[in-house]
N, CA, C and O atoms as CSV, one atom per row, in Angstrom:
chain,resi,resn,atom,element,x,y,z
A,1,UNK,N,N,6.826,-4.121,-28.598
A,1,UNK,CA,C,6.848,-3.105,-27.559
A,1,UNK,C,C,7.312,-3.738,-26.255
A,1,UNK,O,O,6.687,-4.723,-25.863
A,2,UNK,N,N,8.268,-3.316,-25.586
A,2,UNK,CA,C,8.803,-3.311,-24.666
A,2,UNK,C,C,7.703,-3.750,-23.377
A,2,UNK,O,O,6.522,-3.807,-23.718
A,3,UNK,N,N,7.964,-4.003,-22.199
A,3,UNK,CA,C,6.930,-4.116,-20.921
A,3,UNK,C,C,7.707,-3.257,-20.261
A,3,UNK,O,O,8.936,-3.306,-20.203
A,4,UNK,N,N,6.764,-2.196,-19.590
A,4,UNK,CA,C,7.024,-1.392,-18.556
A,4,UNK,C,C,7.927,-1.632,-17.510
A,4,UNK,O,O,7.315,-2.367,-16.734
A,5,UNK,N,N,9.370,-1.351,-16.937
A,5,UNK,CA,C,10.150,-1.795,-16.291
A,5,UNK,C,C,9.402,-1.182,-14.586
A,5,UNK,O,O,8.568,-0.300,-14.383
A,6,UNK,N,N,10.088,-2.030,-13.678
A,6,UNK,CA,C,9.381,-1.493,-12.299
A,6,UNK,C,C,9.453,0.254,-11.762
A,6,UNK,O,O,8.744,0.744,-10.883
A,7,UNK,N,N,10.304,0.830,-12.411
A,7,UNK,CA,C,11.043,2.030,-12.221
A,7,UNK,C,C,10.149,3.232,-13.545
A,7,UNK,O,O,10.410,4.416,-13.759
A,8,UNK,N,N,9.206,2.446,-14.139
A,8,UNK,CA,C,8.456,3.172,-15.108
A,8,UNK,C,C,7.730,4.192,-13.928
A,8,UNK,O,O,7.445,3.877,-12.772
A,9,UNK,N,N,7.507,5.642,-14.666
A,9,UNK,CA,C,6.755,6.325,-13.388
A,9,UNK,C,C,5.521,5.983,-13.409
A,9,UNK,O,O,5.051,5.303,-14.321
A,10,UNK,N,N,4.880,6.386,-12.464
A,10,UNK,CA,C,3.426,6.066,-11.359
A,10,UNK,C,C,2.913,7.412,-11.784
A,10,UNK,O,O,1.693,7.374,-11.944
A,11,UNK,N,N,3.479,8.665,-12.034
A,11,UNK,CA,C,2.223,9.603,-11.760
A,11,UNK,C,C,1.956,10.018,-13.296
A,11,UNK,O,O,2.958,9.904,-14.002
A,12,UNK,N,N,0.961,10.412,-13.851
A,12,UNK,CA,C,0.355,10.641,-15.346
A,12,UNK,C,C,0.953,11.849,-15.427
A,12,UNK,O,O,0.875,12.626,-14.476
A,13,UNK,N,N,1.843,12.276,-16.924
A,13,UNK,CA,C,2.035,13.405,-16.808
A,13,UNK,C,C,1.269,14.416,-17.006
A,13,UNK,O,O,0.140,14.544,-17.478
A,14,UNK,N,N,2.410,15.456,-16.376
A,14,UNK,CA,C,2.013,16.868,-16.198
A,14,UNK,C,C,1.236,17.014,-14.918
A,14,UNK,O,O,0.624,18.072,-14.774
A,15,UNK,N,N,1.167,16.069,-13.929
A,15,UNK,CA,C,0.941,16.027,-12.766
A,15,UNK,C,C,1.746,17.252,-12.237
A,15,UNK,O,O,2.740,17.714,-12.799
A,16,UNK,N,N,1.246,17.672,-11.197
A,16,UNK,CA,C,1.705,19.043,-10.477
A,16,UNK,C,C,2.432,18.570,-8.979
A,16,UNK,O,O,1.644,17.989,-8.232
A,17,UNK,N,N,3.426,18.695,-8.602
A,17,UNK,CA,C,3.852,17.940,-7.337
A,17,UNK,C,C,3.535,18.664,-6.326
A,17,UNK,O,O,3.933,18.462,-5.179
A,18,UNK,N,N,2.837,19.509,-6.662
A,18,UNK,CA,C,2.379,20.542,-5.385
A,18,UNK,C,C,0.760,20.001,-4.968
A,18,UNK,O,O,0.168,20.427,-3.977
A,19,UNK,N,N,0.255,19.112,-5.808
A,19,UNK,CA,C,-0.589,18.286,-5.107
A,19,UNK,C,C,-0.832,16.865,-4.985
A,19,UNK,O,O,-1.822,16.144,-5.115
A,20,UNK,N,N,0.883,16.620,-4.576
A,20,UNK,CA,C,1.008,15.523,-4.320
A,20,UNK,C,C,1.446,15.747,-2.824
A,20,UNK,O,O,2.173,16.636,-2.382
A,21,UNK,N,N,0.635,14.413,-1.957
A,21,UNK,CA,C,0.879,14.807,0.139
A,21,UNK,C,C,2.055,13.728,0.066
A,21,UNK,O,O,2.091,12.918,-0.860
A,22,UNK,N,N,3.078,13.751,1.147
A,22,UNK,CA,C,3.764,13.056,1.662
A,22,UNK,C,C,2.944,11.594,1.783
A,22,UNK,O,O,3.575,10.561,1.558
A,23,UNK,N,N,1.970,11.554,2.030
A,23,UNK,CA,C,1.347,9.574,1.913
A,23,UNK,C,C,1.328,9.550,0.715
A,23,UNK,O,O,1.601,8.442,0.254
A,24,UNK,N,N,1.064,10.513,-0.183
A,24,UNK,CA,C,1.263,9.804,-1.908
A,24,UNK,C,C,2.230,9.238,-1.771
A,24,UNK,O,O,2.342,8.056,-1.443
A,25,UNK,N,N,3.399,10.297,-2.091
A,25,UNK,CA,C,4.769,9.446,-2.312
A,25,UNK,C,C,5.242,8.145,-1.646
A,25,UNK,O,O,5.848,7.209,-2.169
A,26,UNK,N,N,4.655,8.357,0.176
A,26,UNK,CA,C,4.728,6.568,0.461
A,26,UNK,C,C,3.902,5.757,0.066
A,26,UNK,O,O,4.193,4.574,0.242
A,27,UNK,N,N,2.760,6.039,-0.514
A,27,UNK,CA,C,2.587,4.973,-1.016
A,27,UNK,C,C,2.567,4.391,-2.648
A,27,UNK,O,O,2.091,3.330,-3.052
A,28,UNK,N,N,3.332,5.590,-3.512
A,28,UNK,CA,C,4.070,4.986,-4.428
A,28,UNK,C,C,5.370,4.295,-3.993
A,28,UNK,O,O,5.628,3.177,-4.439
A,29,UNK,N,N,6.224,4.938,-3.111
A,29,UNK,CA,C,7.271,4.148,-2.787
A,29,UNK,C,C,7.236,2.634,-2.240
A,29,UNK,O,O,8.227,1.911,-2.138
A,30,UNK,N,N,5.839,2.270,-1.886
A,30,UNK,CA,C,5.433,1.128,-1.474
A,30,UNK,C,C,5.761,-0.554,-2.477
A,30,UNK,O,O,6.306,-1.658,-2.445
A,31,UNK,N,N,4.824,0.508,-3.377
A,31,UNK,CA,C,4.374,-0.338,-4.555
A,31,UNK,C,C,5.642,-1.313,-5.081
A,31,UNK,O,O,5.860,-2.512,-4.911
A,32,UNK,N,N,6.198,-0.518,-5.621
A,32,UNK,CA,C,8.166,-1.115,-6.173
A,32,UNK,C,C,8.372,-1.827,-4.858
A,32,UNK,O,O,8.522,-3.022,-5.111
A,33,UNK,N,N,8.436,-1.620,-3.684
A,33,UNK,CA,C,9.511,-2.211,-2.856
A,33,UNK,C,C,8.631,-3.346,-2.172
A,33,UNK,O,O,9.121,-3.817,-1.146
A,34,UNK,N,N,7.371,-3.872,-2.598
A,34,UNK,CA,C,6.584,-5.146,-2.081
A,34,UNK,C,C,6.595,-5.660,-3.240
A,34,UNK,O,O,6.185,-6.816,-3.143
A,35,UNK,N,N,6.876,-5.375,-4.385
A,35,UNK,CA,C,6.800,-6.465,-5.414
A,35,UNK,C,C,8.177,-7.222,-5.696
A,35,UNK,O,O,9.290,-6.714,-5.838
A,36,UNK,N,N,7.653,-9.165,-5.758
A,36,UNK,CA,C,8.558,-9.891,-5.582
A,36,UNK,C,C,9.115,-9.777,-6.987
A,36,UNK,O,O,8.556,-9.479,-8.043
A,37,UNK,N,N,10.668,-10.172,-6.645
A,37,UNK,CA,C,11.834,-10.357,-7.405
A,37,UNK,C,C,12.160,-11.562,-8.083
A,37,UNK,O,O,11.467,-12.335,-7.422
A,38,UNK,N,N,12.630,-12.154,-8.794
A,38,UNK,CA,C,13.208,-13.083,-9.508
A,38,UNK,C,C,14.611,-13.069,-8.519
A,38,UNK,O,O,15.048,-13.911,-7.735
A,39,UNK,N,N,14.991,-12.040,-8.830
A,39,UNK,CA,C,16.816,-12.029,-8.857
A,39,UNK,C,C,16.843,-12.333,-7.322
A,39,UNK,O,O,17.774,-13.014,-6.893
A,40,UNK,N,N,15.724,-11.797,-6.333
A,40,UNK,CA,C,15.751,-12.069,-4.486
A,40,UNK,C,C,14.909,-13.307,-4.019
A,40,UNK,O,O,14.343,-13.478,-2.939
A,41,UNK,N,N,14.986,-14.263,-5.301
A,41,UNK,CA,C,14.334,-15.486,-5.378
A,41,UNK,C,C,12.500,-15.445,-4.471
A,41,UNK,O,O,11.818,-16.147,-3.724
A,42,UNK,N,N,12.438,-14.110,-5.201
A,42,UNK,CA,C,10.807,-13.647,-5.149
A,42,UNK,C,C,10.539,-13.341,-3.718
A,42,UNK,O,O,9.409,-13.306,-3.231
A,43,UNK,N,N,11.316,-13.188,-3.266
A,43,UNK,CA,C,11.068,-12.354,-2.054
A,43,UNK,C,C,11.231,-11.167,-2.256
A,43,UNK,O,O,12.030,-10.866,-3.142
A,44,UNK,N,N,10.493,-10.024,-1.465
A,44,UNK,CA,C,10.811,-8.530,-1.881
A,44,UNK,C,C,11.938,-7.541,-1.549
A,44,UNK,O,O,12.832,-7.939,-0.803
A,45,UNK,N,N,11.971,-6.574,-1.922
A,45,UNK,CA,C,13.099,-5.254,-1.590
A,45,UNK,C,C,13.092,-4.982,-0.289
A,45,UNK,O,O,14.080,-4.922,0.443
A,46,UNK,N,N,11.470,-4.743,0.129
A,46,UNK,CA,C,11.696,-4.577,1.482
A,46,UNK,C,C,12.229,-4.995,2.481
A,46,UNK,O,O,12.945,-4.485,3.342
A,47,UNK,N,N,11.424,-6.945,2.132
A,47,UNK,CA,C,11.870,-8.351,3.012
A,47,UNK,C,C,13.311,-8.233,2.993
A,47,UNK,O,O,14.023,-8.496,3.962
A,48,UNK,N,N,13.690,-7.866,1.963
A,48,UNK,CA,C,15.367,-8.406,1.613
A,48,UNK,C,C,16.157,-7.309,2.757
A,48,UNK,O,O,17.219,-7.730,3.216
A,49,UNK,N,N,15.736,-6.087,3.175
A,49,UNK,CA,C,16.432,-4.676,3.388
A,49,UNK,C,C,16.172,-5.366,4.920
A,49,UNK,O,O,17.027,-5.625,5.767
A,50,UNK,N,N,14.258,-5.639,5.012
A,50,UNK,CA,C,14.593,-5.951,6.744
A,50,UNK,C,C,15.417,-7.050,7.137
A,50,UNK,O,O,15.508,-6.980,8.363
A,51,UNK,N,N,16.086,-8.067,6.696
A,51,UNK,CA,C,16.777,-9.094,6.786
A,51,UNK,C,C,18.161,-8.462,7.002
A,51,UNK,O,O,18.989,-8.733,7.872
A,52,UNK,N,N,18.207,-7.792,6.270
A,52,UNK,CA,C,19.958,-7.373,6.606
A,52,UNK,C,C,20.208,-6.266,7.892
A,52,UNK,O,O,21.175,-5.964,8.591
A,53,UNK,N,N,18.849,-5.859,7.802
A,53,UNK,CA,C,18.933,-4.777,8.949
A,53,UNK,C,C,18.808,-5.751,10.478
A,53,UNK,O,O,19.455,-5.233,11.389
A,54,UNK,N,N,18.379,-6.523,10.708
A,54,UNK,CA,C,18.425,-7.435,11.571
A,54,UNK,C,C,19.658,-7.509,12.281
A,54,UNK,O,O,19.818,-8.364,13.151
């Protein structure tokens, strides 16, 4: 069996998105973009995004 890729979803189905608030979604969107990378020599999505935005 396979391991869950980072992009596997977060919410259990049949979840209703009508009770999901705007801080849910940021803070699923959190989750993926603080976890370190291999390929960004384990630094994160975020780190990597504020670096270029600099």
């Amino acid at each position: 069996m396979a391991a869950l890729s980072p992009a596997a979803p977060t919410l259990p189905k049949g979840t209703s998105m009508a009770d999901i608030t705007q801080d849910d979604i940021d803070t699923l969107a959190a989750k993926p973009n603080n976890r370190p990378r291999k390929t960004l020599g384990y630094d994160t999505p975020a780190a990597g995004l504020a670096a270029l935005l600099r």
